[in-house]
N, C-alpha and C positions, 0 to 999 in steps of 0.2 A: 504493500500500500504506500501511497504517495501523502506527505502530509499538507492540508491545503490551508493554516495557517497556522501561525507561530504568537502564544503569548502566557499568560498565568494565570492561575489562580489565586486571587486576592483573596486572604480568610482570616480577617482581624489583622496583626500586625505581620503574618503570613504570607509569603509568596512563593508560588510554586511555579517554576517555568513547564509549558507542557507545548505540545504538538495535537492538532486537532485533523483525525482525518474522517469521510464519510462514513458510517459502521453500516448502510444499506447501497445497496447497487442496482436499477431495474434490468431485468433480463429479458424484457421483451423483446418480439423480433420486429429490428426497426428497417424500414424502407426509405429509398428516392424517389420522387415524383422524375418519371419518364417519357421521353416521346413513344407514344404508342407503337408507332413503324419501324422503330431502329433502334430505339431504347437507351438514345442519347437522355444526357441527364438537362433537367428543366433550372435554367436560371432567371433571377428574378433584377430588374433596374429597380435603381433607388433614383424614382422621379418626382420632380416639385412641382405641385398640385396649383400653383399659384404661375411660374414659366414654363411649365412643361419638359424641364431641362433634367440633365442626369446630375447627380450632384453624387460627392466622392465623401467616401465616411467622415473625412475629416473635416468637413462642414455642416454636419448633423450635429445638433443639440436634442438638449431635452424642452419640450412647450407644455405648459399646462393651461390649455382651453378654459376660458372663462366664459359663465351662461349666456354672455353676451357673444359669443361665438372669439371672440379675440386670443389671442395667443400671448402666454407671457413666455419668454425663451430664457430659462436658467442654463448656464454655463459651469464647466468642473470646477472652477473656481468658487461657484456658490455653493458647490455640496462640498469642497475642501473646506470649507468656513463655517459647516453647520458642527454643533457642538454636540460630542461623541464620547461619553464620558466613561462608554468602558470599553474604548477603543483598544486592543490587546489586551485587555484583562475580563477575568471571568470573576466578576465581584459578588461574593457572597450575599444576601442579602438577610436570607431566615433558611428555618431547618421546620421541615410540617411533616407528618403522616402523610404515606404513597396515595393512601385512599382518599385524601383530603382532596387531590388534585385530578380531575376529571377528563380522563384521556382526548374528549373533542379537542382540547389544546392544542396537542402534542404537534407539530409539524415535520421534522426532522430531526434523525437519532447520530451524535457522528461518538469516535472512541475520542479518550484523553491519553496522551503517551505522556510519560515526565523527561524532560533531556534529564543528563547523569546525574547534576548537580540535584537534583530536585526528585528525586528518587526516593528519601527516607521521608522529609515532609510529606508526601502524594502517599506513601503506603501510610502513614501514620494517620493520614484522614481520614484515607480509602477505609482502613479497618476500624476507627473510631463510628464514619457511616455508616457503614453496614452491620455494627454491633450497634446501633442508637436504631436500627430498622426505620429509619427516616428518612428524606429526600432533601439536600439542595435547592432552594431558590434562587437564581442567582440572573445575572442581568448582562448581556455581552452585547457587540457588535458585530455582524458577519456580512461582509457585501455591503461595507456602507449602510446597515439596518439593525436598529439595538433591538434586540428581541429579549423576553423574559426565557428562563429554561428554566429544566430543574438536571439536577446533577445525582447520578445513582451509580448503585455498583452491580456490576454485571462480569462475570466472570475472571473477576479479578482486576479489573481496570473500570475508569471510570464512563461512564454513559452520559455524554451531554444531549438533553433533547430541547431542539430549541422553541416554544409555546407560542400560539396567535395571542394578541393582544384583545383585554374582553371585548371590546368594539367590535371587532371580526366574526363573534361568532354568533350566526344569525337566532334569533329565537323561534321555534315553530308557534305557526300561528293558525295551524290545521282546524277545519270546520269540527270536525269530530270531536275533537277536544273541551268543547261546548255543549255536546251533546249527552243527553244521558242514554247510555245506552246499559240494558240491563242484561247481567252475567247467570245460569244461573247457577246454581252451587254443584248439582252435577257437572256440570260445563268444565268450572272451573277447575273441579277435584283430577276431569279426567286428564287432563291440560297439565296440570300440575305431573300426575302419574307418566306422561307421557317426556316429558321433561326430567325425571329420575331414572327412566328405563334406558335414557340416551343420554345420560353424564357418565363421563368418563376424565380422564387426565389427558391436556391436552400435549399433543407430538404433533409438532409441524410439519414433521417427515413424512406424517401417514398422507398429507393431503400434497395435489400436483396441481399444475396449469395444465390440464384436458386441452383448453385452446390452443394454449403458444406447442403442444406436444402436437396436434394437429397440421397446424399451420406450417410447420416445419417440416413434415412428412409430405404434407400439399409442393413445399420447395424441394424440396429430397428427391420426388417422384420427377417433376418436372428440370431437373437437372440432370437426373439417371434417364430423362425419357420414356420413363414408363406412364402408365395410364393411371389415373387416379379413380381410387373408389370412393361413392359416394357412399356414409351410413344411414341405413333405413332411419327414417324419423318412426320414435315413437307411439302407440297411436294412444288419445286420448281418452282415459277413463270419464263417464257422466259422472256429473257432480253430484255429489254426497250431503248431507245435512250436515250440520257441524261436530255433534256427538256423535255420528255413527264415524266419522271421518278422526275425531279423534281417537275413538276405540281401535280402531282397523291397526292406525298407525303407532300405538302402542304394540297392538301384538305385532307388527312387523317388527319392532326394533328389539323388543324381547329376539325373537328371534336370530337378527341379526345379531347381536349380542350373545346369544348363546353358541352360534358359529364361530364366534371370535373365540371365545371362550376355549372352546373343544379345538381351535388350532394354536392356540397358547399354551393348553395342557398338553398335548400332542411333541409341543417343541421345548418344555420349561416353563414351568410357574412362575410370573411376574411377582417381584415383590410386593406385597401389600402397602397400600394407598396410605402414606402416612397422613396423621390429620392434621388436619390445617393451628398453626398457633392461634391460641386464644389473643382477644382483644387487649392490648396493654403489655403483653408478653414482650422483652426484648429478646432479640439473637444473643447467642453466645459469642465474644469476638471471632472474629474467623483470624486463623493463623497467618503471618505475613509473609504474604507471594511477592517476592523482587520482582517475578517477572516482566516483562516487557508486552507490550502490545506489538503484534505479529505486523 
């Protein structure tokens, strides 16, 4: 991994020098826009709506339209001059409970590396965090943009995610929500039943991208030259009432569940589910890992 910026962690009269890289990557399969006949690639002019002329990157700013239709034109000189106060640093702010903090936030996850010097501070946090089972607040700049984060510990190193600011995130404002609509207690029991029959611990591994696997077989094929198949579509079950449609789908997942079950015992008994810590409960320190971020 490449690090894609350089600064600290400020934590009272504490600083930690760290390295920040992406901790997600999309893997989709991405395309050019082509000419249909020869599959030349499609490029685009940057032309002025005002002469008609081709104008060259280095005469492009940034304009912010006024309701009046008018353009105001800021220059990199006006974003070097706005005030950035935790410009390379990652300032502590408060320490809250994970659960306090409500994932719609979350925007982007990247790792925290320590350079050398900063190595025993960074574990000495790292393990004071993660035995306090608490989360960072904390407030940085990335791309010229102060965002809130929070700071956590993830396999031994740190996890900056950086949060939308509360203005961003819309409120639903759905008709239904107004409406009284009434549940009834069979309804809900079986709803509930069907909801226990299909918890499990979740393994991100058990689940794939069907599309992008697809999609990629559709290229695969047309590259090798061969013929592509198409998959039968499904065909449509008639709609059900709501309690018979949740009873149906409890016993399917019993089922499916009891499969899993009998190919688990077949290959080795999963260790048992440990239970979840009680509310209030702290971790026990976790032992200190020097290691490094890969």
């Amino acid at each position: 991994m490449r690090s894609i910026w350089k600064g600290a962690i400020s934590f009272g009269l504490v600083t930690i020098p760290v390295k920040l890289y992406s901790a997600t990557e999309q893997r989709d399969v991405s395309f050019h826009q082509v000419h249909r006949e020869d599959g030349g690639r499609i490029k685009y002019k940057r032309v002025c709506t005002v002469d008609g002329e081709e104008v060259p990157y280095s005469d492009i700013a940034k304009g912010y339209e006024l309701p009046t239709g008018e353009m105001v034109i800021l220059t990199d000189e006006d974003f070097a001059d706005l005030p950035l106060s935790s410009s390379r640093r990652i300032d502590v702010l408060q320490f809250v409970e994970q659960e306090e903090v409500d994932p719609i936030y979350f925007a982007k996850s990247y790792f925290l590396e320590p350079d050398a010097q900063g190595a025993k501070p960074y574990v000495l946090l790292r393990d004071a965090l993660e035995s306090s089972g608490q989360v960072a607040v904390v407030k940085v700049a990335l791309r010229q943009r102060e965002s809130l984060a929070t700071l956590r510990v993830r396999d031994g190193v740190f996890v900056l995610e950086t949060m939308l600011w509360p203005d961003e995130v819309r409120t639903p404002d759905f008709p239904f929500l107004d409406e009284d609509i009434e549940i009834r207690k069979q309804e809900l029991s079986m709803a509930t039943s069907l909801i226990e029959s299909m918890e499990g611990e979740f393994d991100p591994s058990e689940y794939k991208d069907a599309y992008r696997e697809a999609l990629q077989a559709v290229i695969d094929a047309k590259v090798e030259g061969r013929e592509v198949t198409r998959p039968e579509e499904a065909e449509e079950e008639p709609a059900a009432d709501l309690l018979s449609a949740l009873r149906a789908s409890v016993e399917a997942a019993k089922k499916s569940r009891g499969e899993r079950d009998g190919k688990a015992a077949s290959s080795g008994t999963k260790p048992a589910r440990k239970p979840s810590p009680k509310s209030g409960e702290k971790k026990e320190p976790a032992k200190s890992r020097g290691r490094k971020s890969a």
